[in-house]
C-alpha positions as CSV (number, residue, x, y, z in Angstrom):
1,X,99.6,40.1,54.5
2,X,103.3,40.1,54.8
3,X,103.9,41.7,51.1
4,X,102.9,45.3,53.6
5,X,106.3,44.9,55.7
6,X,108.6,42.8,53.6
7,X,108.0,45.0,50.1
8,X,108.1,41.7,47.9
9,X,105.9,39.5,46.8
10,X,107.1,36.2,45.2
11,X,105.3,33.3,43.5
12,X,106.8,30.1,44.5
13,X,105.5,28.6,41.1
14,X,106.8,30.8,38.7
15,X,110.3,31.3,37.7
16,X,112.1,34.4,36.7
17,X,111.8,33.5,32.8
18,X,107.9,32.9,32.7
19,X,107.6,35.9,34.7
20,X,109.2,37.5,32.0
21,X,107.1,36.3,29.5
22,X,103.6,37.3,32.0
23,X,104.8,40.9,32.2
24,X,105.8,41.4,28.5
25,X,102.3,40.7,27.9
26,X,100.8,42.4,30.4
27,X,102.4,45.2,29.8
28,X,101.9,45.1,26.0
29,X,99.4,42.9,25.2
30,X,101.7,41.0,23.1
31,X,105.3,38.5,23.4
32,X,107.8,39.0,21.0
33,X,108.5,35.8,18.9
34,X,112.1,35.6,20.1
35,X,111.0,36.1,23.9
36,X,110.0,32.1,23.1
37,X,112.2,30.1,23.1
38,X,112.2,26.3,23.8
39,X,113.8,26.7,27.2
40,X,111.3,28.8,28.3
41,X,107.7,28.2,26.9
42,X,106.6,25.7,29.5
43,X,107.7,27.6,32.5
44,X,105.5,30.6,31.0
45,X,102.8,27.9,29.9
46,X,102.3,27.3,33.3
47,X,102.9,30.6,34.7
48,X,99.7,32.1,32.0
49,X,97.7,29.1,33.6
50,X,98.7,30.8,36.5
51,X,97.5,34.5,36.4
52,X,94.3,33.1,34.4
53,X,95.8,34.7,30.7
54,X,94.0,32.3,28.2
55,X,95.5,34.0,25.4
56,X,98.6,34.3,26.6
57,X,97.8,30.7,26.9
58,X,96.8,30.2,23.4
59,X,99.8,32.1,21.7
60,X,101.9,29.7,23.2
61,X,100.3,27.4,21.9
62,X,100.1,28.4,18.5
63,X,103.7,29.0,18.8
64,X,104.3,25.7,20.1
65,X,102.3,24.4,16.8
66,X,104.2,26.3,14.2
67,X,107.6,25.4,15.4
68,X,109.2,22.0,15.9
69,X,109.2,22.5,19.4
70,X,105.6,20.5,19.5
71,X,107.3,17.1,19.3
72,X,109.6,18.2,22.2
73,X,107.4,19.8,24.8
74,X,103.4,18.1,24.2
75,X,103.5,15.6,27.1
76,X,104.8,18.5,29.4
77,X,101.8,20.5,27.8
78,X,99.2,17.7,28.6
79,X,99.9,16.9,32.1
């Protein structure tokens, strides 16, 4: 694989905010309510679709539900 001689891995999907978001939670099995924000939560939507983190998943979601950002950001949740 060439992550053994070019020491990086990148994933073309993801951008560097919903990576953010993937190893906040990985690394403590939570996301701070500020980390987000309405610029960011379908990038790490997708990106926990990604890496298979259901409840990462839903915690967006139930972010997305108690905030007004619903009415902004359900069709791009949908498709």
């Amino acid at each position: 694989m060439k992550e053994t001689y070019e020491n990086q891995i990148s994933f073309p999907k993801i951008n560097s905010a919903g990576m953010e978001i993937i190893l906040e939670y990985i690394y403590t099995g939570s996301v701070k309510k500020e980390s987000l924000t309405k610029d960011n939560l379908i990038e790490a939507f997708f990106a926990a679709h990604y890496f298979q983190l259901s409840d990462l998943q839903d915690l967006i979601m139930k972010t997305i539900n108690n905030t007004n950002f619903v009415k902004d950001y359900s069709p791009e949740l949908l498709s």
